[in-house]
C-alpha positions in Angstrom: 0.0 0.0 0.0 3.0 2.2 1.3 4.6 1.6 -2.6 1.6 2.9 -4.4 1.4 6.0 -2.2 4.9 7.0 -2.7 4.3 6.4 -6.8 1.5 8.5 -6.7 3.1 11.1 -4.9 6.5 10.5 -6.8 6.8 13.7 -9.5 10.5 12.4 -11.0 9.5 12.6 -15.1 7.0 14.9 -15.3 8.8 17.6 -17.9 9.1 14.5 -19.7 5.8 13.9 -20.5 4.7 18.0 -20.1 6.9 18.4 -23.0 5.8 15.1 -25.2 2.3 16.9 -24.8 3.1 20.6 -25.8 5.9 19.8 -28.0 3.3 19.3 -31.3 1.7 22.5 -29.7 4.8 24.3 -30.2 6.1 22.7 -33.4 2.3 23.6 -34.9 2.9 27.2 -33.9 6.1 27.2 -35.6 4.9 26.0 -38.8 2.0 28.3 -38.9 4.4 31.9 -37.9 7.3 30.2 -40.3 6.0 28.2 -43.3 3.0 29.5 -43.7 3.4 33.1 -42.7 6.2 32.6 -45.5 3.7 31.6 -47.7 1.5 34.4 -47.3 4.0 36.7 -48.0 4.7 34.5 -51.3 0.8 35.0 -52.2 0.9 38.5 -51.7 4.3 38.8 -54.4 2.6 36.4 -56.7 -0.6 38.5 -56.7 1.5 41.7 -57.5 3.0 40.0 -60.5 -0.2 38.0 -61.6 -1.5 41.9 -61.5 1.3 43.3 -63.6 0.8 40.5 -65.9 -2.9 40.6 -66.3 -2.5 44.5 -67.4 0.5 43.8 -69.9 -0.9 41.2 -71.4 -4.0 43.3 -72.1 -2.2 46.3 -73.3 -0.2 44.4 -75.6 -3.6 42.6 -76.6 -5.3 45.8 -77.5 -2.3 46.8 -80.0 -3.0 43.9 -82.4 -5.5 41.5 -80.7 -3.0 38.6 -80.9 -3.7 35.9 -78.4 -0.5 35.2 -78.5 1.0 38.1 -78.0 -0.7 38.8 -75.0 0.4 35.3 -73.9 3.9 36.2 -74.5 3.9 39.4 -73.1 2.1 38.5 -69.9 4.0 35.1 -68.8 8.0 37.7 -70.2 6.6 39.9 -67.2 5.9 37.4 -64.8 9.4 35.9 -65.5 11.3 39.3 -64.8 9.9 39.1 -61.7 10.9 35.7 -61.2 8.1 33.4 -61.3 9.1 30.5 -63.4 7.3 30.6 -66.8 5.6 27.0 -66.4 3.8 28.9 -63.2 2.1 31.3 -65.6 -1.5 30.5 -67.3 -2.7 33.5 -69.4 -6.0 33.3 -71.0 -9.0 35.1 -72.9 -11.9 35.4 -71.3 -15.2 37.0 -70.5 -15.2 40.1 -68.1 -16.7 38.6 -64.6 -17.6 42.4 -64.5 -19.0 43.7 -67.8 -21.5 41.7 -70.0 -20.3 41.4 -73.4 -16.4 42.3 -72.9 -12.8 40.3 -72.7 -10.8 40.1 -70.0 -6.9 38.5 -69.9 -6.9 36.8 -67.4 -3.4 35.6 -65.2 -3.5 32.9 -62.6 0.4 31.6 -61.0 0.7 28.9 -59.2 3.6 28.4 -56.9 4.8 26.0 -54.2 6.7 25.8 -50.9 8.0 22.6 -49.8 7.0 21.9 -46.0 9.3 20.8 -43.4 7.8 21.7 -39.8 4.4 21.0 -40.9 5.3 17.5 -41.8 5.2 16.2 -38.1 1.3 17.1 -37.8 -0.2 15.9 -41.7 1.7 13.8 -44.5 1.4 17.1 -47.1 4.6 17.9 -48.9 4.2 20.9 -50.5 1.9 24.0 -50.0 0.1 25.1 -52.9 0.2 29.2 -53.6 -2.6 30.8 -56.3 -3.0 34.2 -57.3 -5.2 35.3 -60.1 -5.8 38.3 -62.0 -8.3 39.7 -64.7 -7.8 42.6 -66.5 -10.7 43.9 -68.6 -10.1 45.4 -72.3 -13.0 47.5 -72.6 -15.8 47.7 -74.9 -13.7 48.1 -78.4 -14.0 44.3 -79.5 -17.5 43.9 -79.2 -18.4 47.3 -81.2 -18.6 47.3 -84.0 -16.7 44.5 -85.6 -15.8 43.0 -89.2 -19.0 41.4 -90.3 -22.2 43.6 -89.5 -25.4 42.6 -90.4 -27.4 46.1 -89.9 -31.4 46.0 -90.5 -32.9 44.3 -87.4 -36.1 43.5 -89.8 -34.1 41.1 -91.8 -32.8 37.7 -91.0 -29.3 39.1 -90.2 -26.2 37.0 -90.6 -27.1 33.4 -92.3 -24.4 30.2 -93.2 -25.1 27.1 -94.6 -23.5 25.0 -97.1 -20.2 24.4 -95.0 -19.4 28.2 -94.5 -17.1 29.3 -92.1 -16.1 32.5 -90.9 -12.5 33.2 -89.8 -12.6 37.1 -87.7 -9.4 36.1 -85.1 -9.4 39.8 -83.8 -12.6 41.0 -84.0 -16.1 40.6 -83.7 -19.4 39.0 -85.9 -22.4 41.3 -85.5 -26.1 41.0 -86.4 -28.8 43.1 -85.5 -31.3 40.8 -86.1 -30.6 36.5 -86.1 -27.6 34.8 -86.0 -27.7 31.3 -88.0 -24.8 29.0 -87.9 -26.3 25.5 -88.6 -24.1 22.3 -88.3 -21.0 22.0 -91.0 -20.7 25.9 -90.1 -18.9 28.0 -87.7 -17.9 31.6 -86.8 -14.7 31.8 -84.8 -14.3 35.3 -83.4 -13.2 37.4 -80.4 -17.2 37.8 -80.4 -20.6 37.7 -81.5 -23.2 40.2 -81.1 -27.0 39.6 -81.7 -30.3 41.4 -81.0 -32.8 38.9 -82.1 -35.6 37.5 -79.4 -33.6 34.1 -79.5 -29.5 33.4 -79.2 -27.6 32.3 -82.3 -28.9 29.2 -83.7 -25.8 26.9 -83.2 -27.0 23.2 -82.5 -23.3 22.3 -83.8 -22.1 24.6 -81.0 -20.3 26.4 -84.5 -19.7 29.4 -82.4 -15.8 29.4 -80.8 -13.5 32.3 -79.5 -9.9 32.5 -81.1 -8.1 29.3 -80.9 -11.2 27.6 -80.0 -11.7 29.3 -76.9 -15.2 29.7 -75.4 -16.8 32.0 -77.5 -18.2 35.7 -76.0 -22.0 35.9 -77.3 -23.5 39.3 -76.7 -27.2 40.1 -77.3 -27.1 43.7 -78.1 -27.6 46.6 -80.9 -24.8 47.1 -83.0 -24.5 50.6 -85.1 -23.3 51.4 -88.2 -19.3 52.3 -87.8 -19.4 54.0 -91.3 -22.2 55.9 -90.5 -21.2 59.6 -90.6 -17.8 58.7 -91.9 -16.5 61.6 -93.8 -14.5 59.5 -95.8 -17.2 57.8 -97.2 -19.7 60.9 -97.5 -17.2 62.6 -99.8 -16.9 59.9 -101.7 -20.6 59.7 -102.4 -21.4 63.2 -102.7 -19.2 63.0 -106.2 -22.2 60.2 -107.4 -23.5 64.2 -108.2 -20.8 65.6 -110.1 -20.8 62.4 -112.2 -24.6 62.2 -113.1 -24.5 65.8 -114.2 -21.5 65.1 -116.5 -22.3 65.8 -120.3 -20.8 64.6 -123.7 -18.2 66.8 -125.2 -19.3 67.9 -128.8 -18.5 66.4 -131.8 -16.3 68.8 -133.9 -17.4 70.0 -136.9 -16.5 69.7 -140.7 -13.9 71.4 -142.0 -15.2 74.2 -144.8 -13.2 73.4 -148.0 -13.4 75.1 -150.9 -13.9 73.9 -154.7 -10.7 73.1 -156.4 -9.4 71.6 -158.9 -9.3 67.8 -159.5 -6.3 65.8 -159.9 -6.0 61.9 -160.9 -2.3 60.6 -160.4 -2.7 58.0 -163.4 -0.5 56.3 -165.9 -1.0 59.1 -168.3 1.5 62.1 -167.3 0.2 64.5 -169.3 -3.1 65.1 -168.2 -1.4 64.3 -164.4 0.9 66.8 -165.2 -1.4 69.6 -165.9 -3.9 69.2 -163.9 -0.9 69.7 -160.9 0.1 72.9 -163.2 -3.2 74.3 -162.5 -3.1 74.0 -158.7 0.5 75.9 -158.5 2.2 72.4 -157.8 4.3 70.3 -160.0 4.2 66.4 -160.9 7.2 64.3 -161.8 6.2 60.7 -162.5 9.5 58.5 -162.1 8.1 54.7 -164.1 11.2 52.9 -162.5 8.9 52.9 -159.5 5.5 54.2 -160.6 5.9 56.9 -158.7 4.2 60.5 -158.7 5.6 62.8 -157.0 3.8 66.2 -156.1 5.6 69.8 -155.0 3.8 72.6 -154.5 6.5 74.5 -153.3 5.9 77.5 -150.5 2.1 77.8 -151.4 -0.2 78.6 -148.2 -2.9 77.2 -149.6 -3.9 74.4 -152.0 -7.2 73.9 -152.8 -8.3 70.3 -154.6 -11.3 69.0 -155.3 -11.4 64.9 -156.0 -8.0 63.1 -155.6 -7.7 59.7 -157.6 -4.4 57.4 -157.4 -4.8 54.6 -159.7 -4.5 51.0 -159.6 -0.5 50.0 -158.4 0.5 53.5 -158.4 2.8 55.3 -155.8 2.7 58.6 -154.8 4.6 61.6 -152.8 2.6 64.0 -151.7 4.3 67.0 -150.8 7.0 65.1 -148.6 9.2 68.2 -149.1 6.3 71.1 -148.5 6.4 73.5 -145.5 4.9 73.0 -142.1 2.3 76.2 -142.9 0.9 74.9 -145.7 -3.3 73.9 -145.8 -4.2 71.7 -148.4 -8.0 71.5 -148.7 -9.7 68.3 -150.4 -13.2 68.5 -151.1 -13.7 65.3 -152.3 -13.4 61.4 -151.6 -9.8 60.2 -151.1 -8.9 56.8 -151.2 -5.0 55.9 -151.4 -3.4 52.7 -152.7 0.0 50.9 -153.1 2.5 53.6 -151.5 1.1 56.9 -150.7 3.5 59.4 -148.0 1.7 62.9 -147.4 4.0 65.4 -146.3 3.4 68.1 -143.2 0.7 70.3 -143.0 -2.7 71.1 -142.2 -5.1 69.0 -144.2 -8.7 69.4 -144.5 -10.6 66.6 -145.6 -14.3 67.4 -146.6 -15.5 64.1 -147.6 -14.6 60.8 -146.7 -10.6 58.9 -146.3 -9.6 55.0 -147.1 -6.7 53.9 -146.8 -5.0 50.9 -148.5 -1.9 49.5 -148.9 1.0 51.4 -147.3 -0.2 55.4 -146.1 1.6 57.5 -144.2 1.1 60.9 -142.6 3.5 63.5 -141.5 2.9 65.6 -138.5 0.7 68.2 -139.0 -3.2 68.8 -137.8 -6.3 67.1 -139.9 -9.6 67.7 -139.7 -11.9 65.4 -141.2 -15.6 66.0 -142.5 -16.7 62.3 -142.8 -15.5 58.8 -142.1 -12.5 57.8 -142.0 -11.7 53.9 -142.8 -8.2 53.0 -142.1 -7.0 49.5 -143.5 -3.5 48.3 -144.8 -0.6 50.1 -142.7 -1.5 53.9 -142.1 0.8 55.9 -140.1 0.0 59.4 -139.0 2.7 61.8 -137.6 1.8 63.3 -134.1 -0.4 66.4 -134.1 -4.2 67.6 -133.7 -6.9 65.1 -135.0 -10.6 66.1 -135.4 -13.0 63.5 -136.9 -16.5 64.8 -137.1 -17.8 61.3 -138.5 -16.0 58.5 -136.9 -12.7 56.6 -137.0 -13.3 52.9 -138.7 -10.3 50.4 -139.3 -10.9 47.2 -140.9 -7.5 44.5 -141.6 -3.9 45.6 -141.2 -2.6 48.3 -138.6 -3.1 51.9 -137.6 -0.8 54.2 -135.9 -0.9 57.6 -134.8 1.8 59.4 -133.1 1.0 62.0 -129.8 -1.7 64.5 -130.0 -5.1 65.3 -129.5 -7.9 63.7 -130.8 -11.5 64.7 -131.2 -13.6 61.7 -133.0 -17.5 61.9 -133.1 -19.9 59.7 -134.3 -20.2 58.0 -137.3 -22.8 57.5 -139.3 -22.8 53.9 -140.0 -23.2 51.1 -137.2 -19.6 49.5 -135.7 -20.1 45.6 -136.4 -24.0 46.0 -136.0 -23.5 47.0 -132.5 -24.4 50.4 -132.9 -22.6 54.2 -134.1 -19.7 54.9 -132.2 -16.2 57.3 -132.3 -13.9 54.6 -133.3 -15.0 51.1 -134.5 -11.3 49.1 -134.3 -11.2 45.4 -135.6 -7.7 45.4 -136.0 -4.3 46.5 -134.8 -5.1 50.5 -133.4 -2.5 52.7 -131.3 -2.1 56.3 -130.7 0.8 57.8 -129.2 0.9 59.5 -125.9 0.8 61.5 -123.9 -2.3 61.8 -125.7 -6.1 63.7 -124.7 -9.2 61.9 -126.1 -12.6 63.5 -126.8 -14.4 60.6 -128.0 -18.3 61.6 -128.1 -19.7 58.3 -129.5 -17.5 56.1 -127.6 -15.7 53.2 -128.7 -16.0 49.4 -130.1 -12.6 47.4 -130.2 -12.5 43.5 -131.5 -9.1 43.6 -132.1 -6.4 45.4 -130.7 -6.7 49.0 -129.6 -4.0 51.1 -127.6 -4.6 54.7 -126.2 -1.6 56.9 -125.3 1.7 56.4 -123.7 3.0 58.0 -120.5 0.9 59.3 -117.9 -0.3 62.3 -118.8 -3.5 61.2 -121.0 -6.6 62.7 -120.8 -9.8 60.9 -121.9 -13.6 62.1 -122.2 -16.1 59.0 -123.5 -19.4 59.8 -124.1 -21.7 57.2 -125.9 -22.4 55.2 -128.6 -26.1 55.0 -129.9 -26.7 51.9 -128.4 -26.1 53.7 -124.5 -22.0 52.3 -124.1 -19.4 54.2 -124.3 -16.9 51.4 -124.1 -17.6 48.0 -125.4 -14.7 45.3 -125.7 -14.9 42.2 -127.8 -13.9 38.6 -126.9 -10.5 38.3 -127.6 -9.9 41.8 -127.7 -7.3 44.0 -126.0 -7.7 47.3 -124.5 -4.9 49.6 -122.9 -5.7 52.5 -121.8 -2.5 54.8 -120.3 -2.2 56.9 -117.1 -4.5 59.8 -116.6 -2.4 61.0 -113.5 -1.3 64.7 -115.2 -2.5 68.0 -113.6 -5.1 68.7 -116.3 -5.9 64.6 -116.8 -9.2 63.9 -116.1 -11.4 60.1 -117.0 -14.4 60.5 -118.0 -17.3 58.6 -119.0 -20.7 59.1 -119.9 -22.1 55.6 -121.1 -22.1 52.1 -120.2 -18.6 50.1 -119.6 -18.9 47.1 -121.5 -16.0 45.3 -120.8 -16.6 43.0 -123.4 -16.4 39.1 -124.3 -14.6 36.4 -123.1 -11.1 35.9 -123.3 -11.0 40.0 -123.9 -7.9 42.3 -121.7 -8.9 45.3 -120.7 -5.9 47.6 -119.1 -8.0 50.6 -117.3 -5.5 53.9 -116.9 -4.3 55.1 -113.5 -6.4 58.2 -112.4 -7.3 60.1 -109.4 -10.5 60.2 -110.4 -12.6 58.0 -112.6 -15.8 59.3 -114.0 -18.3 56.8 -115.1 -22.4 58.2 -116.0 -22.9 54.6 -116.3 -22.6 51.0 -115.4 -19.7 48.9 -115.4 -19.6 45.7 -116.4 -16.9 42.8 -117.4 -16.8 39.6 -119.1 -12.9 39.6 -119.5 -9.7 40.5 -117.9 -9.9 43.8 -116.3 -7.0 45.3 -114.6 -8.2 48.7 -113.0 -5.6 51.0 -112.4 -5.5 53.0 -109.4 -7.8 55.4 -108.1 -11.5 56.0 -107.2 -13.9 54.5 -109.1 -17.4 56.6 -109.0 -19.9 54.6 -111.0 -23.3 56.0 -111.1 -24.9 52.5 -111.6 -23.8 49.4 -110.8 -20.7 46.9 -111.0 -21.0 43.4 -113.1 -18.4 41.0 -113.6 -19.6 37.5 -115.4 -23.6 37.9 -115.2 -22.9 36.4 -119.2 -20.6 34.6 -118.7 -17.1 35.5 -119.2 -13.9 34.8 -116.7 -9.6 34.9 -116.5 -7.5 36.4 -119.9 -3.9 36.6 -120.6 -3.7 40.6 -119.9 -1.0 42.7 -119.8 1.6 40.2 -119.6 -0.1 38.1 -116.8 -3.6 35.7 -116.4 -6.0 37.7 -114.0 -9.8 37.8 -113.8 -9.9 41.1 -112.0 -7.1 43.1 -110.4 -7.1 46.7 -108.7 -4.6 47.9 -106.3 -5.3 50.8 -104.0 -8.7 51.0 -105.7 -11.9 52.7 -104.3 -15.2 51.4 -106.0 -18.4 53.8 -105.5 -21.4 52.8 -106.6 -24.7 54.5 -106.9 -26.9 51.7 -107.6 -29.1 54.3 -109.9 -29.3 51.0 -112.1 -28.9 47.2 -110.9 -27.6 44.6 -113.3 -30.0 42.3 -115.3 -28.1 39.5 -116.4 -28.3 35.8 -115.2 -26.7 35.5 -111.6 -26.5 39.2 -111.4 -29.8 40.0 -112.1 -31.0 43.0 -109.1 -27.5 43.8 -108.1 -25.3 46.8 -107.6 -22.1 44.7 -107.3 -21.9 41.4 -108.5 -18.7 38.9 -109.0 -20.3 35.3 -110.7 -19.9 32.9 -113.9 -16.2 32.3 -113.4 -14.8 35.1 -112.2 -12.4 33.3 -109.7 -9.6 35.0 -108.2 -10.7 38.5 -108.4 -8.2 41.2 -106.3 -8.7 44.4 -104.8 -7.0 45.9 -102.5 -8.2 49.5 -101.4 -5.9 52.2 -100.6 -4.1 52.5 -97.5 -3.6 56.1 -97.3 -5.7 59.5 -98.7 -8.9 60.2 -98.9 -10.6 56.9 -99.2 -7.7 55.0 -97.4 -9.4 51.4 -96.1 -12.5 51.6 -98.3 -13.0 49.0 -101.0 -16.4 49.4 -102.1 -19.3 51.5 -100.9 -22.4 50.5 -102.3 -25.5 52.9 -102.2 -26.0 54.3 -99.1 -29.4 56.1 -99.2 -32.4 54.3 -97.1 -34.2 53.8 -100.3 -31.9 51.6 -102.3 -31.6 48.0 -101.3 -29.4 47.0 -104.1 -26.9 44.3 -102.6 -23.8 42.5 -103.8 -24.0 39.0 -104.6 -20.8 36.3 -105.0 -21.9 33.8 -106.9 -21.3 30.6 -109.1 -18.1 29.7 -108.6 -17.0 33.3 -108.1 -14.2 31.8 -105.9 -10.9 32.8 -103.9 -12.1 36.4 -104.1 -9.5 38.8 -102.0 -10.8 42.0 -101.4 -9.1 44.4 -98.9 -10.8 46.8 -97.2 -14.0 47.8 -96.4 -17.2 46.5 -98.5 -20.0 48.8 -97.4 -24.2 48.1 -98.4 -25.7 49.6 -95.1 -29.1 49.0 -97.2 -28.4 46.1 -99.2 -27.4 42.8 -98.3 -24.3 40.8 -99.1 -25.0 37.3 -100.8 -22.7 34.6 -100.8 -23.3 31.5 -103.3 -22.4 28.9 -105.6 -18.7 27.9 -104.1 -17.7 31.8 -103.8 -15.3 32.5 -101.0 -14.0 36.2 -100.1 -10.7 36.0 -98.5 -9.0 38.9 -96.9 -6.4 38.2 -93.9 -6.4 37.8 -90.2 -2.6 39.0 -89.7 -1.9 41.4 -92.4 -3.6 44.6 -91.6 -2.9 45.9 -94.9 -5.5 43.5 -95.8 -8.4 43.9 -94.1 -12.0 42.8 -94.9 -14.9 44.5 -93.3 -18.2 43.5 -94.2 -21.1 45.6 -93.7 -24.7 44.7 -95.1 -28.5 45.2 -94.3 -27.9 41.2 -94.1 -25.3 38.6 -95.4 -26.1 35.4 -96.1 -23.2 33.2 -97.0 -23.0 29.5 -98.2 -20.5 27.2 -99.7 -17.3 29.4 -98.9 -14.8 30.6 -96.9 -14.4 34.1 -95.3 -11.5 35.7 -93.3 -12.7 39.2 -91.9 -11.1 41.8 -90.1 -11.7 45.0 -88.7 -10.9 48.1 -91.4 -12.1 51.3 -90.0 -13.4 51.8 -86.7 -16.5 53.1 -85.4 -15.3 57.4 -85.3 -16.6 57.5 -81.7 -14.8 54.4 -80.9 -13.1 56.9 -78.2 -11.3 55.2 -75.3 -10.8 51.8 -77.1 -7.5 51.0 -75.5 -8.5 51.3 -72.2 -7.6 48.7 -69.1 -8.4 48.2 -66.0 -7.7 45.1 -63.3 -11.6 44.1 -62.4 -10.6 40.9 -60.5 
């Protein structure tokens, strides 16, 4: 009994097991004021940096809207600060804080291996998160690249395995959004304003990189609207309706004279050239006459007849000064050479054989029907009847040249200025007043340089241009101070297989439509057609032109189009703008600087037109940079046409404005040309998480 009092009051050991009990106490205590107290402070530098972070990799986003980028730049700033870069995860996402807007989002994750801890659990390591979401603001969501405008309408429609590439900016409708299995729409965005949400039941709807996708129901305006840009461009649709067609110049007045017929008989040759004030030497080694009137101002003739295999001089060696006035027919033969001078022809001209002209000005009273190999020396031209060539080839050199209409129809296609069906080129720099237009079937050259000047009115059938299959067309720059390009007719740009080289000009004038069956190549400049713009409605397609195959090809070209008149033919038929029948591979690429820098084509833009544009029937591979602008018409996409323009060359943009688009059975990369002008603030960022 004794031994179990003295154990209970024995107290040897007790530190011992005081100590076994407080020592986890104790070792707790220090884990939590060491490891953990460590870790907070960890937290609290990882949240600073997943804050930097979060706001570079916005700002850089802003500049250029590459994912990518902003991954880069977000994860290079979290490494200066030293957080290893396999701790970073940047993303795109929706604001947490504003509907409808992007965020960049940074989260690191960091750990600290645990020693003290260890003695109370079996954990390792301690796991240390920070996040951080920086919002972009509004910019991405308003307006976009693709805009479907008139909430009435079905908005923005795919089928037919369509898909929509717009990696840096966003798809708009202000009506329905349609994107039915087979299609899709990857975008930083899609707006709609319809009762429902996009139709997707393919879930065809992604983000960039096939990130979640940020769907925004909500009104979208018109960037262009207001745009001065595009207001000055179609306030010129004026000027160029109220353009006229020059006048036709008038005939010549020639006195009677005398005739003289340059025959095998040289005495009646001879005398007859007495009675003018001239001289005739015949030379029969070469059946050759040979006329010299000496320093005479004046000669006055009336019928001039070269017979059958006969050559002849005429006044090769006369002065500069001298008028010769021929008040009847002339038609030349074999070898004829006509010196220098004025020459006023009352009646009609043919040429045959070998004719040439020396420098000097002519003014012709009726047609003139150029065949054989007729040269003309550079100088002033006035035709008040037309200019006709049939075989052979036709030259003039520099000058300017007046042609009206003639009086008999160009191939049966109507009464024109100049009806070409064979080899035609006029020198340059050259100024054209062509009244009644012109019909080429063969080939046709105007000017050289680029300081031509051209004025087109039309033909009797309504075109001031019209182009046959096969035939080529080269018109040379109109880019002088005093140049203008002006035309008051139809376009007609002609069969098949036809080239038609268009001159570089500030400004180019058309009272009419435009419309294209060959190879066009449009030279520079704005393009103010005051109807609309056809290429293939009959047909029609790619031509060797200009040393190259293209369909269509413009580069910093503005098209404006009226829609005063919308095309009737096949595809095309109720269009202002229409690309079909073969037509692949049409480029246009719209300025990138001056007054209509980013616009491609403007189609008409008052409430009461609703002419569209339509791609269709294999109208494929189309790139068009820049801005293509129907605020009242809608955009149709058909028949395997694509419209390509590029998601990382800004200098190739493709914005896409309609009252509705509809596309099916192509492909289209879009991207954001001109911005909304009170798309103020755009690059703004703030941390919202």
């Amino acid at each position: 009994m004794q031994f179990f009092r003295r154990f209970l009051r024995n107290r040897d050991g007790n530190v011992l097991i005081i100590s076994a009990l407080v020592m986890p106490v104790l070792i707790g205590m220090a884990a939590l004021v060491t490891e953990y107290g460590a870790a907070l402070v960890e937290r609290a530098d990882n949240q600073r940096v997943a804050d930097l972070s979060a706001y570079a990799g916005a700002l850089a986003y802003n500049v250029n809207k590459s994912t990518s980028q902003m991954t880069a730049t977000a994860v290079g700033v979290a490494v200066l600060n030293g957080v290893p870069a396999a701790n970073v995860q940047v993303s795109l996402v929706a604001s947490p804080k504003t509907t409808g807007v992007n965020a960049v989002s940074v989260s690191i994750n960091t750990y600290r291996t645990l020693f003290l801890a260890r003695v109370l659990n079996d954990r390792q390591q301690l796991q240390i998160y920070a996040n951080s979401v920086a919002e972009l603001g509004a910019q991405p969501q308003t307006p976009g690249c693709m805009l479907a405008l008139d909430g009435t309408q079905t908005g923005l429609t795919l089928s037919g395995g369509t898909s929509i590439s717009a990696q840096k900016c966003t798809v708009s409708s202000n009506n329905t959004v349609t994107v039915p299995c087979g299609t899709s729409i990857s975008a930083l965005g899609v707006n709609y304003n319809s009762a429902a949400a996009p139709s997707q039941p393919c879930n065809g709807i992604t983000g960039p990189g096939g990130a979640t996708a940020v769907i925004t129901k909500k009104s979208t305006p018109d960037p262009l609207a207001g745009n001065a840009a595009v207001t000055a461009a179609v306030a010129r649709i004026a000027t160029v309706a109220a353009l006229s067609t020059t006048a036709a110049p008038t005939a010549p007045t020639t006195p009677n004279g005398n005739n003289i017929d340059f025959g095998w008989n040289t005495g009646p040759t001879q005398g007859q050239a007495n009675a003018l004030g001239c001289t005739a030497s015949w030379a029969s080694s070469s059946s050759t006459w040979t006329l010299d009137c000496g320093g005479k101002t004046t000669v006055n003739l009336g019928t001039v007849t070269i017979g059958g295999g006969i050559n002849l001089n005429f006044a090769t060696s006369g002065a500069a000064t001298t008028v010769y006035n021929i008040a009847g027919d002339l038609t030349t033969s074999a070898t004829t050479n006509f010196g220098p001078g004025t020459y006023n022809f009352a009646k009609t001209l043919t040429t045959a054989g070998t004719t040439t002209f020396g420098a000097g000005t002519y003014n012709f009273g009726k047609q003139v029907t150029a065949a054989g190999t007729t040269t003309f020396g550079a100088g002033t031209f006035n035709f008040a009847k037309g200019l006709t060539t049939g075989y052979g080839t036709t030259t003039f050199g520099a000058g300017t040249f007046k042609i009206g209409r003639s009086d008999t129809a160009c191939n049966g296609s109507g009464q024109v200025s100049i009806c070409n069906a064979s080899a035609l080129t006029f020198g340059g720099p050259s100024t054209f007043e062509l009244p009644g237009g012109y019909t080429n079937t063969g080939t046709l050259t105007f000017g050289s340089g680029t300081t031509n000047s051209y004025k087109i009115g039309p033909g009797s059938n309504g075109d001031a241009i019209t182009l046959g299959g096969g035939s080529t067309t080269i018109m040379a720059d109109a880019t002088g101070a005093s140049s203008v390009f002006q035309v008051v007719g139809n376009v007609n740009g002609g069969g098949g297989g036809s080239c038609f080289v268009v001159p570089v000009a500030a400004q180019h004038d058309i009272a009419g439509n435009f419309i294209g069956s060959g190879a066009i190549l449009l030279g520079a400049g704005v393009y103010t057609v005051d109807g609309y713009f056809a290429l293939g409605g009959n047909g029609g397609g790619s031509a060797n032109c200009n040393g190259s195959t293209i369909s269509v090809s413009g580069a910093n070209v503005t098209l404006v189009l009226s829609g005063k008149a919308k095309s009737s033919s096949g595809s095309c038929n109720g269009y202002v703008f229409c690309v079909a029948a073969g037509y692949s591979n049409i480029a246009l690429t719209a300025p990138q600087s001056g007054a209509t820098a980013k616009l491609a084509v403007i189609g008409p833009t008052g409430s009461s037109n609703t002419g569209g544009a339509t791609f269709a029937e294999g109208g494929s591979n189309a790139q068009i940079s820049g801005a293509f602008y129907f605020p009242y018409g809608p955009i149709i996409m058909n028949g395997g046409s694509s419209v390509l323009g590029s998601n990382t060359d800004p200098s190739k943009c493709l914005q896409m404005i309609g009252s509705r688009i509809t596309l099916s059975g192509g492909t289209t990369a879009a991207s954001e040309c001109i911005a909304a002008s009170s798309a103020g603030g755009s690059s703004k960022v703030s941390l919202v998480q």
